[in-house]
C-alpha positions as CSV (number, residue, x, y, z in Angstrom):
1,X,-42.3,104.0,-70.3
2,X,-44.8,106.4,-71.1
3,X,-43.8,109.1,-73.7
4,X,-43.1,112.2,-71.8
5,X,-40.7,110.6,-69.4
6,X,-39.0,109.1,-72.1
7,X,-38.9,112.4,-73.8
8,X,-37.5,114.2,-70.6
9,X,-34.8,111.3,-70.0
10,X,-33.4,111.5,-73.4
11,X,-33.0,115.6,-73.2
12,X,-31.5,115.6,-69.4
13,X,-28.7,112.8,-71.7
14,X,-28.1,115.0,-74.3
15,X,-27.8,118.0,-72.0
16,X,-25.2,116.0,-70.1
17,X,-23.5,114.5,-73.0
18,X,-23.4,118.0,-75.2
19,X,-21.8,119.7,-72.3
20,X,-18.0,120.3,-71.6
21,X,-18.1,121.2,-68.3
22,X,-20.3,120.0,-65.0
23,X,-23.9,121.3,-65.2
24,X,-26.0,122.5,-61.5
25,X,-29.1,121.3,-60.9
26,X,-29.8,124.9,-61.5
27,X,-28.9,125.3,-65.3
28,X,-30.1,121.9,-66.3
29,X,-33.6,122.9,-64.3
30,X,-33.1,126.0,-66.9
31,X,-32.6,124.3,-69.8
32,X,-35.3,121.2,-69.7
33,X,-38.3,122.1,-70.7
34,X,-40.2,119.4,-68.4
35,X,-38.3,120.4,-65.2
36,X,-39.3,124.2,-65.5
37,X,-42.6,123.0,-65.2
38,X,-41.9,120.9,-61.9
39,X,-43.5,123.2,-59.8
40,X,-41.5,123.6,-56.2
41,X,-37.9,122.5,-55.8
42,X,-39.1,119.6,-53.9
43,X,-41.1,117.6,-56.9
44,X,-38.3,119.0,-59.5
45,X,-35.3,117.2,-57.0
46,X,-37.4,114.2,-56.4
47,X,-38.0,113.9,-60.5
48,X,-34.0,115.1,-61.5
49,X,-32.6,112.3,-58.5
50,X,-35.0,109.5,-60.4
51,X,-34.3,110.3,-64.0
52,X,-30.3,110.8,-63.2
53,X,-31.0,107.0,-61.5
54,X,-32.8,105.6,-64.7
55,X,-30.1,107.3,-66.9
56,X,-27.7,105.2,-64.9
57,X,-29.6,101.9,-64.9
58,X,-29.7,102.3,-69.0
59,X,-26.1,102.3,-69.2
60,X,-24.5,106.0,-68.8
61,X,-22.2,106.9,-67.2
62,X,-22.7,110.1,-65.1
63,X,-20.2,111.9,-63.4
64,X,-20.5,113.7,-60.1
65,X,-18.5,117.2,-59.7
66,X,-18.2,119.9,-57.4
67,X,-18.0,122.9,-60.0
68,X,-16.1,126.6,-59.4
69,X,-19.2,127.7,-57.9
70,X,-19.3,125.3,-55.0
71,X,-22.3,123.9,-56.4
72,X,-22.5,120.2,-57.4
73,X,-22.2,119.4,-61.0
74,X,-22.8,116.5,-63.9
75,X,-22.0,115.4,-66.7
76,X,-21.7,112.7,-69.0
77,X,-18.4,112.4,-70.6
78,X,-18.8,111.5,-74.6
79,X,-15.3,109.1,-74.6
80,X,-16.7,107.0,-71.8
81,X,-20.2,107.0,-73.1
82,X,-19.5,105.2,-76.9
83,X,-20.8,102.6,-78.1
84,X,-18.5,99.9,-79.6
85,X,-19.1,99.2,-83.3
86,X,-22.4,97.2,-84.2
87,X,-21.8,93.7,-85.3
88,X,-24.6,92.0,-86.0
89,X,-24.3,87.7,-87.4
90,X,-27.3,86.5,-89.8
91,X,-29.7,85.7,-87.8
92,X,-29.6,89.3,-85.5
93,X,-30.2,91.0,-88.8
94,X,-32.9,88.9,-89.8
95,X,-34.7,89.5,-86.2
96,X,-34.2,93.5,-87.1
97,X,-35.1,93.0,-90.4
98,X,-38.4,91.4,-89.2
99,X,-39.2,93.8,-86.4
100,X,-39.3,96.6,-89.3
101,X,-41.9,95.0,-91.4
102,X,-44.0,95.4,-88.2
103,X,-44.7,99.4,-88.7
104,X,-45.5,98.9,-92.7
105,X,-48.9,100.2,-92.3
106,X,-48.3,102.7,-89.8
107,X,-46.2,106.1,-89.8
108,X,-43.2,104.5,-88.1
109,X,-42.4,102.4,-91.6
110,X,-40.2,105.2,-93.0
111,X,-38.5,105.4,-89.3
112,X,-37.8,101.8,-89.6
113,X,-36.7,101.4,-93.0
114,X,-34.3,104.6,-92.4
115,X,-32.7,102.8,-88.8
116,X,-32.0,99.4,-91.3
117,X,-30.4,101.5,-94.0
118,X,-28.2,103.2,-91.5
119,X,-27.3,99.7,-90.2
120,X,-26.4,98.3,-93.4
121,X,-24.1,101.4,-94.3
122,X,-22.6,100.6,-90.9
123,X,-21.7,96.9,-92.2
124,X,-25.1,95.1,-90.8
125,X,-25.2,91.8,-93.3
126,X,-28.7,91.7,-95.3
127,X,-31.2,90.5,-93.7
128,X,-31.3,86.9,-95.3
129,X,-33.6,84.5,-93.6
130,X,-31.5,82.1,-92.1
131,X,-34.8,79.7,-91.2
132,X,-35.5,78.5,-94.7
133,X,-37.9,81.0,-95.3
134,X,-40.6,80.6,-92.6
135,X,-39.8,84.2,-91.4
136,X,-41.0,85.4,-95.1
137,X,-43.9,83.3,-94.4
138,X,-45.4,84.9,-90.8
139,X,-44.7,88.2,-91.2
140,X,-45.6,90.2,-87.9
141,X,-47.7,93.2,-88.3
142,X,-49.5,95.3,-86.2
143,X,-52.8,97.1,-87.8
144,X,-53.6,100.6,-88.1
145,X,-56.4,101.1,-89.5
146,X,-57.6,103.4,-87.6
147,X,-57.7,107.3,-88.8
148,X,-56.7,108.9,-85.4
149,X,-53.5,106.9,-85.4
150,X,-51.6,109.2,-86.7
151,X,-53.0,112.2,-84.6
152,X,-52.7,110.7,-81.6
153,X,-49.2,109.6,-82.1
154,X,-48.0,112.6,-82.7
155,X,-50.0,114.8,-79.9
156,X,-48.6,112.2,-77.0
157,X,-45.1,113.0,-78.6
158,X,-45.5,116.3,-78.4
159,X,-47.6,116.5,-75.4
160,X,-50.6,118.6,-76.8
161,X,-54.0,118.6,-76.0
162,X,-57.0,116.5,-78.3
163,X,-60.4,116.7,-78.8
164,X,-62.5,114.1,-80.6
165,X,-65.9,112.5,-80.8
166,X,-66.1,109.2,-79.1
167,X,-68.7,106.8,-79.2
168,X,-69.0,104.3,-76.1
169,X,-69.8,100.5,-76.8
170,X,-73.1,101.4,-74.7
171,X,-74.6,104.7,-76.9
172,X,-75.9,105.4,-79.5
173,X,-74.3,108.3,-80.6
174,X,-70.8,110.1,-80.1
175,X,-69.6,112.6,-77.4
176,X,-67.0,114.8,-77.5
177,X,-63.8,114.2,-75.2
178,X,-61.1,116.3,-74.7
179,X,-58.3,114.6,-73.8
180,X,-54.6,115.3,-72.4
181,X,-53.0,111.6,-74.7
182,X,-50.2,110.2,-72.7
183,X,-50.1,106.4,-74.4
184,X,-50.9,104.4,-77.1
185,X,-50.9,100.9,-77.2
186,X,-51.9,97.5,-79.2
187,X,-53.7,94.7,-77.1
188,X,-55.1,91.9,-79.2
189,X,-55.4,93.4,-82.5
190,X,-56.9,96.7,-80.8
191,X,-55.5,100.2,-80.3
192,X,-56.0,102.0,-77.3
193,X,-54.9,105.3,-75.8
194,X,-54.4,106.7,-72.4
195,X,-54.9,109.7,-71.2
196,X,-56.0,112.3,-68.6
197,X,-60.3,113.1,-69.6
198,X,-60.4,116.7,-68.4
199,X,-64.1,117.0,-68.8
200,X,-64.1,113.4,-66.0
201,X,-61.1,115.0,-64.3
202,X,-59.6,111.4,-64.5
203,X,-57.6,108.9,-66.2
204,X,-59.1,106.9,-68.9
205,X,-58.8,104.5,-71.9
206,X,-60.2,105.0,-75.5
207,X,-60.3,102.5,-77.9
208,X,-59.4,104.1,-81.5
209,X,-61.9,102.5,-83.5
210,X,-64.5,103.8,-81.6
211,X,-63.2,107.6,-82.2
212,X,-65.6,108.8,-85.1
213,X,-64.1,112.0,-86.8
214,X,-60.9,113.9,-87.3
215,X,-58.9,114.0,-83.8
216,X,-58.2,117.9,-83.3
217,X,-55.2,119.5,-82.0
218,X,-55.4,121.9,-78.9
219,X,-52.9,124.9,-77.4
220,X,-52.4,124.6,-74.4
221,X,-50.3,122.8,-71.8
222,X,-51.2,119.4,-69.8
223,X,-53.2,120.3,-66.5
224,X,-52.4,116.8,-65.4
225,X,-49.5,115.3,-64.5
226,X,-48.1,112.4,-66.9
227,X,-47.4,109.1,-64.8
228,X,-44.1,107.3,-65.8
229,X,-46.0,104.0,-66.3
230,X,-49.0,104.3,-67.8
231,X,-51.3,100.5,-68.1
232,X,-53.1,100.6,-70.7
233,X,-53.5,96.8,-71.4
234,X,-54.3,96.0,-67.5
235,X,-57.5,98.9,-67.8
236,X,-58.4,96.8,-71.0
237,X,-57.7,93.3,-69.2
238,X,-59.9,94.3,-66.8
239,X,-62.9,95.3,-69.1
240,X,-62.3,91.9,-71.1
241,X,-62.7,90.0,-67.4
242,X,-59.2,89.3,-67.7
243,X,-58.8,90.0,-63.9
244,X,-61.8,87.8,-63.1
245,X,-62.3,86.4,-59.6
246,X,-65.9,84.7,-60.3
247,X,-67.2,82.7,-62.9
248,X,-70.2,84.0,-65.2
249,X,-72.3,81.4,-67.3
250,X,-73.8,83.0,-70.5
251,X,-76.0,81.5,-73.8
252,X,-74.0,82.2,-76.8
253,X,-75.3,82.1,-80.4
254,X,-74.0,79.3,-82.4
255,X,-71.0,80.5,-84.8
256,X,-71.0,83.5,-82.8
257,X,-69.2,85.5,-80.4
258,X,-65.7,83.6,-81.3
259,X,-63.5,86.0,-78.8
260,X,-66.1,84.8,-76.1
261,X,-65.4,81.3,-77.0
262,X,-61.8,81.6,-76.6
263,X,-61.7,82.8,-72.9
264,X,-64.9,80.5,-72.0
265,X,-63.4,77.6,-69.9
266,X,-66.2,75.3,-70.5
267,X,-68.9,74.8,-73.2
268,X,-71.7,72.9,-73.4
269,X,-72.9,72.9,-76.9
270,X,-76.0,73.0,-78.2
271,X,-78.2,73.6,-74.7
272,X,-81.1,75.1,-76.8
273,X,-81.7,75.2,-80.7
274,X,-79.2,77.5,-82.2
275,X,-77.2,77.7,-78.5
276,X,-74.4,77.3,-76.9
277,X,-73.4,77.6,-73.2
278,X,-70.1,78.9,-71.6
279,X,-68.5,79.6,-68.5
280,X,-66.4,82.2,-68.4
281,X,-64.0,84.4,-66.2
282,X,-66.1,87.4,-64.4
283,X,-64.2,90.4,-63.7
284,X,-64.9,94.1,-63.8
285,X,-66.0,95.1,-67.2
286,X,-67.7,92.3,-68.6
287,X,-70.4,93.6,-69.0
288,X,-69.8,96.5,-71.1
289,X,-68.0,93.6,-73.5
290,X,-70.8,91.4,-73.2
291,X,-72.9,94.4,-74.5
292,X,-71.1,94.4,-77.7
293,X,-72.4,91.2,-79.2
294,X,-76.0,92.5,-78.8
295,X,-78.4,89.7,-79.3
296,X,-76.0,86.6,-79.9
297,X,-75.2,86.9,-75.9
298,X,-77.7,86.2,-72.8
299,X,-76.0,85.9,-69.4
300,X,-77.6,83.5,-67.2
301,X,-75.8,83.9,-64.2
302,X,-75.2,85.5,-61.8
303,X,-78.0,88.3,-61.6
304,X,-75.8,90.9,-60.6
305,X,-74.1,91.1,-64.3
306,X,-77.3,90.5,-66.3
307,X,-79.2,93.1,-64.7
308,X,-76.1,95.1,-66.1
309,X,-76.2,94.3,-69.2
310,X,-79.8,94.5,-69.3
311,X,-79.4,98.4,-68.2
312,X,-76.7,99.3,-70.5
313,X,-78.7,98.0,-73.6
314,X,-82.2,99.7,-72.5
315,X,-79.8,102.6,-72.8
316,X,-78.3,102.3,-76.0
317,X,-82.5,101.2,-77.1
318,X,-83.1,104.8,-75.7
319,X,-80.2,106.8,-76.9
């Protein structure tokens, strides 16, 4: 769900939950932020009738009144909306306690390690590792590394503007993007974001480690409207050839190019001294990754993609 949705769905609850008699459209139009900017009454009905749908499909219960105005009103009564007590065995507690060591690099550790504290106050057993220890053993973690990290995070919460220099797999120096963030995600090891480019006028995907800089802040408000489901890993599946449809057959340098190797359905090692040769799924996109292992990688077929490749590294020769 991308953030801004989620951020408008949890406001229209607490509006409806804080309230102690039905709310109009009208006054919860008023009092969201994200609805006053809906433009006509057509696209803010169409948006308030979908999120009062998802609110419903999560679990709360939302009741429909006609008010002392004679308008229609709603509201989310707090006795039939609570939660029974958390109970949680050994093993659930272990699973959470697990799922928190995933953010220790990131910004979202103290987050985590304030939810479990609140847990255990509540009565959650500690999070003993009911396996014989193979949880302490492969602990999941997702990297971030990355400087803009925190930035980013931040400006797709609060849904403000970026600028940063960004240096494409195919140049040979940076360019500046500015950048309406809407997503970030982690696909294979990788962090990406989504966003609407306003100097392309178009959606598009950055990869973090290629951001060179500080990431700066801009006022302002989105010119672009934020989808509800933003796919970031399907725009990187298809750069990776992971929506292929043809076959490619490249020369890879032996011991290199090891993520190449692990899509390649078929080698044949050792064609030519110091060779290998794959096959490999062809989809849109490959070539900009093929262009990434520089020399270790010559495509042999089909034409089409190595007279790509060929172009995009006679332009990084003359950037």
């Amino acid at each position: 769900m991308a953030i801004a949705k989620a951020e408008r769905l949890m406001n229209l609850a607490l509006c409806l939950l804080g309230t102690r008699r039905p709310l109009s459209k009208r006054e919860l139009r008023g009092s969201i932020e994200a609805y006053m900017e809906a433009g006509n009454d057509e696209s803010f009905n169409r948006m308030f009738e979908r999120d009062k749908d998802d609110l419903r499909e999560l679990g709360l219960v939302i009741e429909t009144v006609e008010n002392l105005e004679g308008e229609t009103g709603y509201l989310a009564r707090r006795d039939s909306n609570r939660l029974p007590p958390v109970s949680l065995d050994a093993e659930e507690a272990a699973a959470l306690g697990l799922a928190a060591k995933v953010w220790q690099q990131a910004r979202l550790a103290g987050a985590a390690s304030g939810a479990l504290q609140k847990l255990r106050a509540g009565g959650m057993p500690e999070a003993e590792d009911p396996y014989g220890g193979q949880h302490s053993a492969i602990e999941p973690r997702i990297p971030v590394h990355e400087a803009a990290f925190e930035p980013l995070m931040l400006a797709c919460r609060d849904r403000r503007p970026v600028v940063f220099d960004y240096r494409k797999s195919t140049a040979a120096r940076p360019e500046t993007r500015h950048v309406e963030p809407w997503a970030l995600e982690c696909w294979r090891g990788h962090w990406y974001l989504a966003g609407h480019d306003r100097d392309r006028g178009e959606e598009r995907v950055f990869r973090l480690s290629r951001i060179t800089g500080k990431v700066r802040s801009r006022a302002g408000t989105y010119t672009a409207e934020v989808p509800d489901v933003v796919t970031v890993r399907e725009t990187v599946a298809g750069w990776a050839g992971e929506s292929a449809d043809r076959t490619a057959v490249i020369r890879l340098r032996a011991g290199a190019g090891y993520p190449l190797r692990a899509k390649a359905t078929a080698t044949r090692e050792g064609v030519a001294e110091g060779w290998d040769e794959l096959e490999i799924p062809y989809g849109h996109g490959l070539d900009a990754w093929l262009v990434e292992f520089g020399p270790d990688v010559v495509v042999v077929e089909p034409a089409g993609l190595r007279a790509d490749v060929v172009d995009r590294l006679r332009a990084v020769a003359a950037g």
